[in-house]
N, C-alpha and C positions, 0 to 999 in steps of 0.2 A: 282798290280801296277797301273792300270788302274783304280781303286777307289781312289785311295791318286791325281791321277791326277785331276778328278772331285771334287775332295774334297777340294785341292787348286783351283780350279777355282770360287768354290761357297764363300770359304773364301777371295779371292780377291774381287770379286764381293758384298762383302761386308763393304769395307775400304770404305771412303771418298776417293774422286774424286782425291785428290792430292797424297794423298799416293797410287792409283793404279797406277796413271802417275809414278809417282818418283819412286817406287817398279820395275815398270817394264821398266823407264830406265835404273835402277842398274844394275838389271838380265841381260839383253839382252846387254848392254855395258860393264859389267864385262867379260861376257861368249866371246862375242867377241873381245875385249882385250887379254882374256885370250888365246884363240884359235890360234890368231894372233903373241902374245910374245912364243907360246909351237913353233910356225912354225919356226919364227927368230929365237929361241936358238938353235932348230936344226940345224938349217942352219949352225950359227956360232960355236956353241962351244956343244955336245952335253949332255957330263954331266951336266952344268948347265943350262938346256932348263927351267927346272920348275923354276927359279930364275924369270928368261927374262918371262915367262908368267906371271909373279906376278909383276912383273914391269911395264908390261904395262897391265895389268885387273884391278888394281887399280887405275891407273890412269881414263883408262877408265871410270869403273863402278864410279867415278865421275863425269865425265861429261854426262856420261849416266843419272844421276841423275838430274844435271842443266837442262837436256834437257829434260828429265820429267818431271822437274817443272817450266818449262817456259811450256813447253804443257799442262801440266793441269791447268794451270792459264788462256793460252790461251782460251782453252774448258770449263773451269768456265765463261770468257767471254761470251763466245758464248750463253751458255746455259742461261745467266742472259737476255743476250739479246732478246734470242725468247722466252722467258718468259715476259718479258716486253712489246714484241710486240704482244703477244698473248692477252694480256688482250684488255676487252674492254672498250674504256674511257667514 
């Protein structure tokens, strides 16, 4: 288990800049959606919990995504930036 975990961390660490932003707003804004609609369905109605978690993980794990790639564009900023100021004129 614990090999396939370094194993995606090496393979992430290998994407371009945008797609680990946006990969890892999906994951983290799906699973937390996801987590958040299993809690509500219980609440409300219990048989269809897994429905309500899919309802709101998908939505999530979209905006999870927007919000990844406004950060990595962000962090593309950045990085362009102290690149440019690193050089000397």
């Amino acid at each position: 288990m614990m090999s396939s975990v370094i194993a995606f961390g090496v393979w992430m660490r290998g994407l371009p800049l945008f797609a680990r932003w946006v990969g890892t707003g999906v994951v983290s804004g799906g699973v937390i959606g996801g987590i958040a609609g299993l809690i509500v369905g219980l609440f409300v109605y219990a048989p269809t919990a897994w429905f309500a978690a899919a309802e709101l993980g998908f939505p999530a794990a979209l905006a999870g995504g927007i919000a990844g790639l406004i950060g990595g564009a962000i962090m593309a900023a950045v990085r362009r930036l102290r690149r440019s100021a690193a050089k000397p004129l």
